[in-house]
N, CA, C and O atoms as CSV, one atom per row, in Angstrom:
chain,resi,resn,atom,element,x,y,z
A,1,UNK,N,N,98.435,115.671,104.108
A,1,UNK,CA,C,99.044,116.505,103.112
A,1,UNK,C,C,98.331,116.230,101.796
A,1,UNK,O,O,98.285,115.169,101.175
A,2,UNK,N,N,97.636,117.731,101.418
A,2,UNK,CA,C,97.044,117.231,99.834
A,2,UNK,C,C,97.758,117.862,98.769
A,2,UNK,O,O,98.187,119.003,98.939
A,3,UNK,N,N,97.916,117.324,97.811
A,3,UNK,CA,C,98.659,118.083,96.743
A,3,UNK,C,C,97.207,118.076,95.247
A,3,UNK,O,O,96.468,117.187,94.824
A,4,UNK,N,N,97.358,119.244,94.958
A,4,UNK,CA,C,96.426,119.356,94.138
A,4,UNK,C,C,97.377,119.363,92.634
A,4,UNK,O,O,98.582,119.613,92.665
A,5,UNK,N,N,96.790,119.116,91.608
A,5,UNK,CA,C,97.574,118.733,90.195
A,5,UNK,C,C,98.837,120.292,90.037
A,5,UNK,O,O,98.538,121.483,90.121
A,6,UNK,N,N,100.111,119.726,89.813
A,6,UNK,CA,C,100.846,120.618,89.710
A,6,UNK,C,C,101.727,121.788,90.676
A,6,UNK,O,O,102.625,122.618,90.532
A,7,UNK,N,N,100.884,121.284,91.670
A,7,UNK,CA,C,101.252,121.760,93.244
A,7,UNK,C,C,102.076,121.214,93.701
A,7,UNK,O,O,101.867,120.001,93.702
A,8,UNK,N,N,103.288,121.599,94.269
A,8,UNK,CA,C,104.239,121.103,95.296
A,8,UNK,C,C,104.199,121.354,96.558
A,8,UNK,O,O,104.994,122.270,96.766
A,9,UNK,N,N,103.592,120.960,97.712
A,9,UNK,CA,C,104.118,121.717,99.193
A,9,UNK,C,C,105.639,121.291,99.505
A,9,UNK,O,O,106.199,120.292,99.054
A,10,UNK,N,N,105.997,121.914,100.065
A,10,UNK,CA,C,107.587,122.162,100.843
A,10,UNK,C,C,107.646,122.048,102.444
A,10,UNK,O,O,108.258,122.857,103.142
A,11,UNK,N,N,107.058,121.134,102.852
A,11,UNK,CA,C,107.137,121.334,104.298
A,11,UNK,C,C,107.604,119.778,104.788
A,11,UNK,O,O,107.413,118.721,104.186
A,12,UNK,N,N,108.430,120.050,106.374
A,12,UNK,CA,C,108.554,118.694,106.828
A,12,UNK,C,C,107.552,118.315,107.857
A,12,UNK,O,O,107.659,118.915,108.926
A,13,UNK,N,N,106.525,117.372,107.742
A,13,UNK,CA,C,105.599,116.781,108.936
A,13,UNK,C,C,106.589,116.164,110.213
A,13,UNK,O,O,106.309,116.130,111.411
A,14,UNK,N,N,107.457,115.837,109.739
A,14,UNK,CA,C,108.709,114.817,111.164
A,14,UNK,C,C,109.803,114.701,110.699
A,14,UNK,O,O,110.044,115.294,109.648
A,15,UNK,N,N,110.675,114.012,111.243
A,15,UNK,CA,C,111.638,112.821,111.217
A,15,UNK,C,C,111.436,111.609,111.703
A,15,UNK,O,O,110.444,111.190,112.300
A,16,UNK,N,N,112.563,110.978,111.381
A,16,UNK,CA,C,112.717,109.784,111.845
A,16,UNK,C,C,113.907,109.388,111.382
A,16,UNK,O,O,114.220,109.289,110.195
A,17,UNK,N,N,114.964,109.027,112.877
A,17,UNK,CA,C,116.108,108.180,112.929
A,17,UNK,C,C,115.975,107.002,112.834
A,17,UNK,O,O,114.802,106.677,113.018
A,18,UNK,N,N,116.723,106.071,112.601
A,18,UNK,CA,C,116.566,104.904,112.714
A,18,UNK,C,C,118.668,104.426,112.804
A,18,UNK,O,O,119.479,104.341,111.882
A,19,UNK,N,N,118.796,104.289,113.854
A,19,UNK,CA,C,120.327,103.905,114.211
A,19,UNK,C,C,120.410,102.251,114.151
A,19,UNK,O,O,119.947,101.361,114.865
A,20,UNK,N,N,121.127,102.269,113.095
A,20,UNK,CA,C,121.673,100.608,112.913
A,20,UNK,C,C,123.032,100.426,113.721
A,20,UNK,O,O,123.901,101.129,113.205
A,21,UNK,N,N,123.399,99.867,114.581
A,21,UNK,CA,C,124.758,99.676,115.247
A,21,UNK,C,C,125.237,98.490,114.663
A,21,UNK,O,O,124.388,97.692,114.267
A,22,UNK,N,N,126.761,98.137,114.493
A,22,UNK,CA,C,127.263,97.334,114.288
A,22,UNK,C,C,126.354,96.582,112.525
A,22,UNK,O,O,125.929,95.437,112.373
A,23,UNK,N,N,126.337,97.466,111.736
A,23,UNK,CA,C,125.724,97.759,110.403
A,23,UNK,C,C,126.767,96.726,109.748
A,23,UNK,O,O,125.981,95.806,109.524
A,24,UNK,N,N,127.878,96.314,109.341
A,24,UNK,CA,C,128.601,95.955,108.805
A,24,UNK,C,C,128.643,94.335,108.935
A,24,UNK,O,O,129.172,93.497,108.205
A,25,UNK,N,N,127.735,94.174,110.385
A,25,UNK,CA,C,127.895,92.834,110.710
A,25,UNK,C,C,126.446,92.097,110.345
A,25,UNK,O,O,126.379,90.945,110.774
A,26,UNK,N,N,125.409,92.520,109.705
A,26,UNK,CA,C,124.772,92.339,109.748
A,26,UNK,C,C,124.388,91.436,107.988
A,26,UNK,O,O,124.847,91.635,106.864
A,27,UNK,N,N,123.480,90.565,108.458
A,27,UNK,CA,C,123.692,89.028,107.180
A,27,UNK,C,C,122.299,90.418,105.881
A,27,UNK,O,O,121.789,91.538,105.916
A,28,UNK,N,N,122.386,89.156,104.980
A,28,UNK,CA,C,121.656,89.980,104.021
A,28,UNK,C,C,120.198,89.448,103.929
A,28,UNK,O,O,119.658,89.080,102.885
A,29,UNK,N,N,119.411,89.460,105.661
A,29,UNK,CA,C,118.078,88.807,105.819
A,29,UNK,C,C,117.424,90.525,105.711
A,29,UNK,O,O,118.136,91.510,105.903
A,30,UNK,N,N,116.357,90.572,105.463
A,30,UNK,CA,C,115.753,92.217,105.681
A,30,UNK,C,C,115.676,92.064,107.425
A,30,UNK,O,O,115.510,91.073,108.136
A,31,UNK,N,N,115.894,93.638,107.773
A,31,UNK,CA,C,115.610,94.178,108.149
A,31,UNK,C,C,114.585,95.623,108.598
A,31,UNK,O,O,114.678,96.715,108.038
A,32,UNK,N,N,113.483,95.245,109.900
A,32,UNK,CA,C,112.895,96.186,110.400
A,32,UNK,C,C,113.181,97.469,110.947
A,32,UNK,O,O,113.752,97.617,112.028
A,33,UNK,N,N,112.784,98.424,110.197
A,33,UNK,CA,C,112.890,99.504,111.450
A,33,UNK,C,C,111.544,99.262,112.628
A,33,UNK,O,O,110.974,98.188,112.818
A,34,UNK,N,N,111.258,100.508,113.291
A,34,UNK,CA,C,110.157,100.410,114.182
A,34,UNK,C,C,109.079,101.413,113.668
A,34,UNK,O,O,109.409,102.536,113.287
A,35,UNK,N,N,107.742,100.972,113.666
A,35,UNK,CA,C,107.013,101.914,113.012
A,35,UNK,C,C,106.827,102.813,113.324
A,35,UNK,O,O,106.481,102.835,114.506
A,36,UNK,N,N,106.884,104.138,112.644
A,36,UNK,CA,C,106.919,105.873,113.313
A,36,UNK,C,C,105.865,106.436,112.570
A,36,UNK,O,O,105.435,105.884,111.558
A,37,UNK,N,N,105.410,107.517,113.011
A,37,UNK,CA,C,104.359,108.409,112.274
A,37,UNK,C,C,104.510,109.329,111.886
A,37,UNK,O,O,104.663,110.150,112.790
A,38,UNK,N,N,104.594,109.954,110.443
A,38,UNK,CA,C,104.982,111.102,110.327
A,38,UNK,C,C,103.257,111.557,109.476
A,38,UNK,O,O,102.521,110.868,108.770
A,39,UNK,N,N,103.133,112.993,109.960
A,39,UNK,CA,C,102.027,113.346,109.268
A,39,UNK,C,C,100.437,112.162,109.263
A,39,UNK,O,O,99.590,111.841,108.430
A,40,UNK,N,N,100.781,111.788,110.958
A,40,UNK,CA,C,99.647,111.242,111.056
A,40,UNK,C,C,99.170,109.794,109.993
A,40,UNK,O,O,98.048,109.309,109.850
A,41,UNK,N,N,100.389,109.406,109.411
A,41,UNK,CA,C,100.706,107.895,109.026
A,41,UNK,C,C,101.582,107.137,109.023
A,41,UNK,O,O,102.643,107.562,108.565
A,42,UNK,N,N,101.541,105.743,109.508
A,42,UNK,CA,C,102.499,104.980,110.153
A,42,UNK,C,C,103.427,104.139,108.930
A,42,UNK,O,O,102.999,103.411,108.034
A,43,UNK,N,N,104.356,104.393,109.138
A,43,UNK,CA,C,105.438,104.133,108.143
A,43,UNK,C,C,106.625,103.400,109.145
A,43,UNK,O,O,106.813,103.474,110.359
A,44,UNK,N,N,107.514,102.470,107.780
A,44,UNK,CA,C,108.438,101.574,108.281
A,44,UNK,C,C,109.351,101.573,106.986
A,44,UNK,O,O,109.164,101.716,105.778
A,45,UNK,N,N,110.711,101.281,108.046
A,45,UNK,CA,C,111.522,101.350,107.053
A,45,UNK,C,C,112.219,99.998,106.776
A,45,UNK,O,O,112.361,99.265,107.755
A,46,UNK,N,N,112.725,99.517,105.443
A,46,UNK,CA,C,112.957,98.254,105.375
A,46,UNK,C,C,114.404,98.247,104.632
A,46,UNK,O,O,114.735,98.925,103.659
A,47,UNK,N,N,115.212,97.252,105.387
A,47,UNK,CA,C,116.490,97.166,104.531
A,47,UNK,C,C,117.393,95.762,104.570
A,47,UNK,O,O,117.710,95.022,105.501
A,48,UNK,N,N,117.650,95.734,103.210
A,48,UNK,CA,C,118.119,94.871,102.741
A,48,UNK,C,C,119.872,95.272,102.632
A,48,UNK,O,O,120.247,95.836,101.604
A,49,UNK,N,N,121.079,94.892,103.934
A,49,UNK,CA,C,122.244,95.271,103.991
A,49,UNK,C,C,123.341,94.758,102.691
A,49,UNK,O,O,124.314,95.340,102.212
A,50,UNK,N,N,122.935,93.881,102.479
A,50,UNK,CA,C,123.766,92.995,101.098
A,50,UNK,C,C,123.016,93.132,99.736
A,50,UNK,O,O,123.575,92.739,98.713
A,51,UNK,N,N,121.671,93.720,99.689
A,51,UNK,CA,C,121.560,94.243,99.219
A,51,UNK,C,C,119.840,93.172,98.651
A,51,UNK,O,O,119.569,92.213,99.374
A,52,UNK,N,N,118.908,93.453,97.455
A,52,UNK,CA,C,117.868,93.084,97.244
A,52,UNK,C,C,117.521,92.560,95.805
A,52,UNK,O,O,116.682,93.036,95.039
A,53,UNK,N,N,118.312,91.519,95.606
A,53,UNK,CA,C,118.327,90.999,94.212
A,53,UNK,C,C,119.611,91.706,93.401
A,53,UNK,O,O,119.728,91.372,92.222
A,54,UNK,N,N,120.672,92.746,93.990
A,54,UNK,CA,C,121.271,92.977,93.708
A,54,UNK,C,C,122.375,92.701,94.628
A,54,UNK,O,O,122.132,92.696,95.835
A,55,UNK,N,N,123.888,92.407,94.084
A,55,UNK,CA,C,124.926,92.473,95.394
A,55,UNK,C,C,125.499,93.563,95.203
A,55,UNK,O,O,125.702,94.222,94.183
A,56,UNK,N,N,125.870,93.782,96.780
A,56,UNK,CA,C,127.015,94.606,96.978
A,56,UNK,C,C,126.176,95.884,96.938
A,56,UNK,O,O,126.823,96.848,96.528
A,57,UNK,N,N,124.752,96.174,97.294
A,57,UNK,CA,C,124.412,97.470,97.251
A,57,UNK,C,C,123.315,96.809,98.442
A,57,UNK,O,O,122.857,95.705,98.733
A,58,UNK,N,N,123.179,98.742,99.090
A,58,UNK,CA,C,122.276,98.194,100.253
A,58,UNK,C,C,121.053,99.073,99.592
A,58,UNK,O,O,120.991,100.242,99.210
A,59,UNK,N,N,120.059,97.937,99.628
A,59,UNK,CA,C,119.029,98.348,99.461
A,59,UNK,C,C,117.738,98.443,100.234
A,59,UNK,O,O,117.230,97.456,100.766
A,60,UNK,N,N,116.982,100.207,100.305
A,60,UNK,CA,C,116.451,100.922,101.175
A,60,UNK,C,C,114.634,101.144,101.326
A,60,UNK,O,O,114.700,102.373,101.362
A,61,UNK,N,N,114.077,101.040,101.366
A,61,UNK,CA,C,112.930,100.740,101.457
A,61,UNK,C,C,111.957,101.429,102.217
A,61,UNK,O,O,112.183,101.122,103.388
A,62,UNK,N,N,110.976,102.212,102.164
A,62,UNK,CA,C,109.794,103.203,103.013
A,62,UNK,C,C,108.478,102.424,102.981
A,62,UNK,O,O,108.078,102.369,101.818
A,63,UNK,N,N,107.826,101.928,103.662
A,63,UNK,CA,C,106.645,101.359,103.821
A,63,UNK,C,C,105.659,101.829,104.530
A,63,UNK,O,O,105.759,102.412,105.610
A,64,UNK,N,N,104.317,101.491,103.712
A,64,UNK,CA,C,103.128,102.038,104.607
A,64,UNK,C,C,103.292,101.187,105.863
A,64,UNK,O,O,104.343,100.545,105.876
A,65,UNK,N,N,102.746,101.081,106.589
A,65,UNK,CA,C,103.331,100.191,107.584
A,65,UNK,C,C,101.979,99.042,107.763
A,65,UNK,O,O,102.014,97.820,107.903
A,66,UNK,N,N,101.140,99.723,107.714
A,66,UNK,CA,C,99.704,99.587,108.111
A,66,UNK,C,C,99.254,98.921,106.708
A,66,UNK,O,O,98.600,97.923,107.012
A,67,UNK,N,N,99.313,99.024,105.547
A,67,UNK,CA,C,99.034,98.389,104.114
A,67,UNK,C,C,97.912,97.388,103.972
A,67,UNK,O,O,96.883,97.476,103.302
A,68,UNK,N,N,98.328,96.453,104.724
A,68,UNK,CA,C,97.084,95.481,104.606
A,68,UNK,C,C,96.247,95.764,105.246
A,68,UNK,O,O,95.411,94.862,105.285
A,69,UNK,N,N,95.860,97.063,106.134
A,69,UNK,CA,C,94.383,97.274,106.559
A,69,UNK,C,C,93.966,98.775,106.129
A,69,UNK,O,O,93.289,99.452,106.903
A,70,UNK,N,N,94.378,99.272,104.903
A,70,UNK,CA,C,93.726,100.291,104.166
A,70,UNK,C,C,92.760,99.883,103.501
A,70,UNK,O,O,92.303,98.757,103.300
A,71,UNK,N,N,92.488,100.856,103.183
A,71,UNK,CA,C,90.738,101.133,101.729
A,71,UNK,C,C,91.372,100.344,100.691
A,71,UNK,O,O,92.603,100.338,100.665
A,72,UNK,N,N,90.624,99.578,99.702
A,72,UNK,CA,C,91.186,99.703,98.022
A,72,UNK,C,C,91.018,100.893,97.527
A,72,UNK,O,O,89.941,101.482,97.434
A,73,UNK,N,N,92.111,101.297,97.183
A,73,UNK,CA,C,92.027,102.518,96.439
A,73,UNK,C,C,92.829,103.738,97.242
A,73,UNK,O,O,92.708,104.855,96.738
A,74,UNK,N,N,93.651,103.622,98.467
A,74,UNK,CA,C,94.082,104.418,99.192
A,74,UNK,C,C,94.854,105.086,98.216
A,74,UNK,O,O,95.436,104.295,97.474
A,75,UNK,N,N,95.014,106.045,98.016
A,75,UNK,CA,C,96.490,106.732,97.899
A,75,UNK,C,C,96.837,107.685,98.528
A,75,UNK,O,O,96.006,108.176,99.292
A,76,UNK,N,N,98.237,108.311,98.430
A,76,UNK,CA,C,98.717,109.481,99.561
A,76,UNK,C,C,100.058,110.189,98.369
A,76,UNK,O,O,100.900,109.333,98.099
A,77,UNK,N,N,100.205,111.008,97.966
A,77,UNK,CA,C,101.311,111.749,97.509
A,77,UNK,C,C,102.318,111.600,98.625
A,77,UNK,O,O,101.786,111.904,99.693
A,78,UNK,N,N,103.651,111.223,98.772
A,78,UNK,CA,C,104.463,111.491,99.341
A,78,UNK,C,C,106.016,112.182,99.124
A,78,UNK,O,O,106.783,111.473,98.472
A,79,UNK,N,N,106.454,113.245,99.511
A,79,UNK,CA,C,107.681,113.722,99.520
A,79,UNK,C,C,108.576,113.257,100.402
A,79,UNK,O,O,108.073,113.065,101.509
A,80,UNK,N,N,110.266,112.886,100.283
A,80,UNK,CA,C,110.508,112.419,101.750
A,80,UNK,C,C,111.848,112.303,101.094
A,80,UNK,O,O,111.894,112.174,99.870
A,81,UNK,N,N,113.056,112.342,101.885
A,81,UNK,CA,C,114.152,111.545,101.802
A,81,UNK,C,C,114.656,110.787,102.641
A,81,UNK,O,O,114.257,110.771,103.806
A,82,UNK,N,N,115.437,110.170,102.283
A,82,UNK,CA,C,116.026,109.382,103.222
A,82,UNK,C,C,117.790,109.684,102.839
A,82,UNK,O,O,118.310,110.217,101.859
A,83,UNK,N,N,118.329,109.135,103.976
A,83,UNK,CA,C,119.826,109.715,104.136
A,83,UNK,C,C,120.391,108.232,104.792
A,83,UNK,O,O,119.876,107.433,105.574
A,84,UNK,N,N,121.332,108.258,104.283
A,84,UNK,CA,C,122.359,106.810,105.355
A,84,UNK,C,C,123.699,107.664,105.474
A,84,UNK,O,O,124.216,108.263,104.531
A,85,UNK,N,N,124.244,107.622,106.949
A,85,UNK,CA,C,125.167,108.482,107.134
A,85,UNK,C,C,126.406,107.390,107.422
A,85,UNK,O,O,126.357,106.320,108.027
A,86,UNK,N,N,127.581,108.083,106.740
A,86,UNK,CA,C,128.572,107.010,107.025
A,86,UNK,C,C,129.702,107.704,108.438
A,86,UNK,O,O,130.717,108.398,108.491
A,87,UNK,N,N,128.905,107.109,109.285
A,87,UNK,CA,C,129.760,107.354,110.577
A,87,UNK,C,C,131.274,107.850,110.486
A,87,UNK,O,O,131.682,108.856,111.066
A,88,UNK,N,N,132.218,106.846,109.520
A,88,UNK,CA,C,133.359,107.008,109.833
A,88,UNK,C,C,133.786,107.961,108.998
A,88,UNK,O,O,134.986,108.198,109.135
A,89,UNK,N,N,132.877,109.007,107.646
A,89,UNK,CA,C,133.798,109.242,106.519
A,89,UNK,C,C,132.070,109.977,106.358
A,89,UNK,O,O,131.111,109.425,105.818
A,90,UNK,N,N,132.091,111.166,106.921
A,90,UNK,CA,C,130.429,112.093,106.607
A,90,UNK,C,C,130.628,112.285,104.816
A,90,UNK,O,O,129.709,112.196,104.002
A,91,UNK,N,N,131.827,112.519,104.556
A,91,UNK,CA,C,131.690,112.969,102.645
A,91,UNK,C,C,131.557,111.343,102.375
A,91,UNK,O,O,131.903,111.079,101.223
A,92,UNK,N,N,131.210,110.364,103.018
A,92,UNK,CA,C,130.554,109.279,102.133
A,92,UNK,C,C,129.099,108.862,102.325
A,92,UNK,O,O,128.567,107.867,101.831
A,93,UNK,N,N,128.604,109.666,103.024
A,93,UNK,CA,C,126.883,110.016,103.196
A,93,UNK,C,C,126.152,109.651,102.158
A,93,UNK,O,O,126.613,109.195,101.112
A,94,UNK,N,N,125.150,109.810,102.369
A,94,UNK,CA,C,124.082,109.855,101.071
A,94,UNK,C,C,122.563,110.194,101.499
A,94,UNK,O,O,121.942,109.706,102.444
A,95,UNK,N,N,122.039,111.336,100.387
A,95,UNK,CA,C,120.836,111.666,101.025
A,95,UNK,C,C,120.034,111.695,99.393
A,95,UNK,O,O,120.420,112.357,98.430
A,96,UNK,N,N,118.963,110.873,99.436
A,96,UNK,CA,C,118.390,111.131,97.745
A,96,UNK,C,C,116.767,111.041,98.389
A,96,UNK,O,O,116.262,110.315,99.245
A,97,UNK,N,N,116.214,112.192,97.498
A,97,UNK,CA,C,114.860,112.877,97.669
A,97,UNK,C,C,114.301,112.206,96.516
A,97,UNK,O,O,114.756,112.018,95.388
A,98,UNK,N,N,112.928,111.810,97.206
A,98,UNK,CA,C,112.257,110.964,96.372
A,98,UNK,C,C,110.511,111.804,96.367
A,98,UNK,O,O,109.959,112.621,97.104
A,99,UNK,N,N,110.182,111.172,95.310
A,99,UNK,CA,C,108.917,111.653,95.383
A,99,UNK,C,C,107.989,110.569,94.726
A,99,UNK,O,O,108.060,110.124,93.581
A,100,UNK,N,N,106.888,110.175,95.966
A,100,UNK,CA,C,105.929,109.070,95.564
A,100,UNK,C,C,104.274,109.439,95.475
A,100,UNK,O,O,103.631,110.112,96.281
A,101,UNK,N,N,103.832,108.836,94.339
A,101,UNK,CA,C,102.432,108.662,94.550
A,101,UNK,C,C,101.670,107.243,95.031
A,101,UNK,O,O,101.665,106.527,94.030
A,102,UNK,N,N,101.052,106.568,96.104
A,102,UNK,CA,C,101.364,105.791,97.112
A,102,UNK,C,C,99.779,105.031,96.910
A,102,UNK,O,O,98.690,105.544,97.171
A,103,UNK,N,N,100.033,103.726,96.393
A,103,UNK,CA,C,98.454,103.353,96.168
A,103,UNK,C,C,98.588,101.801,96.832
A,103,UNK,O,O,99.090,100.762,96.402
A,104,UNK,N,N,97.842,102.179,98.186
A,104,UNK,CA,C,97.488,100.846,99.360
A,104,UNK,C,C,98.818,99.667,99.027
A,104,UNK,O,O,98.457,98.523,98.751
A,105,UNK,N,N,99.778,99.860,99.047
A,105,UNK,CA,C,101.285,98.448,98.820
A,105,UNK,C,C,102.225,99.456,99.552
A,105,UNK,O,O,102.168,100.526,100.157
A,106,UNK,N,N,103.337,98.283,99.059
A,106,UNK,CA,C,104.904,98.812,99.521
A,106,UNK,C,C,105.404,99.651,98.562
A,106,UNK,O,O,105.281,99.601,97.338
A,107,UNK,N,N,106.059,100.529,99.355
A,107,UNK,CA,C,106.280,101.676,98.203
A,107,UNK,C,C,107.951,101.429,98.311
A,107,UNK,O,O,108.288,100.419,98.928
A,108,UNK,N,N,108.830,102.134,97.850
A,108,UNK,CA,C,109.795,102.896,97.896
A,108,UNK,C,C,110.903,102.633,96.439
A,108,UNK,O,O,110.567,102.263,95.314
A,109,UNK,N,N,112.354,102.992,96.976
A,109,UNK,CA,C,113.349,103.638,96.803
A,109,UNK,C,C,114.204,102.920,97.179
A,109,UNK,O,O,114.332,102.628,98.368
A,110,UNK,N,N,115.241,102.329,95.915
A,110,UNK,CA,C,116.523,101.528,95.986
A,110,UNK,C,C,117.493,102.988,95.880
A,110,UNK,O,O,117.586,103.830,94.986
A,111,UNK,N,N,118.089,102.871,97.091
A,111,UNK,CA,C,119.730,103.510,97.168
A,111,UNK,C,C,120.290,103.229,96.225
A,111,UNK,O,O,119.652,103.235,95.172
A,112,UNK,N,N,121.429,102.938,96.213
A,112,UNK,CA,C,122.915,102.284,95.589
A,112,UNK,C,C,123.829,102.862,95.795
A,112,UNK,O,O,123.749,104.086,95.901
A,113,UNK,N,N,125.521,101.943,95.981
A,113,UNK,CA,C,126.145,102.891,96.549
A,113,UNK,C,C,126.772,103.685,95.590
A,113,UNK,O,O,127.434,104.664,95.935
């Protein structure tokens, strides 16, 4: 996906689920998702349930996955959201659209609740 200065594309390359079970029980060590590909780059998702230098908020995380074996100098424009769905109570959902410009590290996006 190229974005040229001032350009937006609007399209989705994938998804990706990632089902946490028994979410509530879980300590405040990070957590892996499994690496998926969307648009032909491998991405991971990272989360911190108790939250990431902050308490009481879970904090959400998108990663190149691959990072330490890019170019210096990689970058990638990225569009994307992410959503955490609250099983028991859907009007306590949350879906926030982010938009990154992505240079060879960890990228992302603190939630909050």
């Amino acid at each position: 996906m190229k974005r040229e200065e001032g350009e937006e594309e609007d399209f989705v390359c994938g998804t990706f689920t990632w089902r946490i079970d028994n979410f509530s029980m879980l300590h405040n060590e990070m957590h892996y998702s499994d690496v998926f590909v969307i648009c032909g780059y491998k991405w991971q998702i990272l989360i911190y349930p108790k939250g990431d230098n902050v308490v009481d908020y879970l904090s959400l995380y998108l990663e190149v996955a691959d990072a330490s074996t890019l170019t210096f100098g990689w970058t990638r424009y990225a569009k994307f959201s992410l959503t955490v769905v609250n099983q028991l109570d859907s009007k306590k959902s949350i879906t926030m659209g982010i938009y990154l410009y992505l240079v060879a590290c960890h990228l992302l996006k603190r939630l909050v609740k």
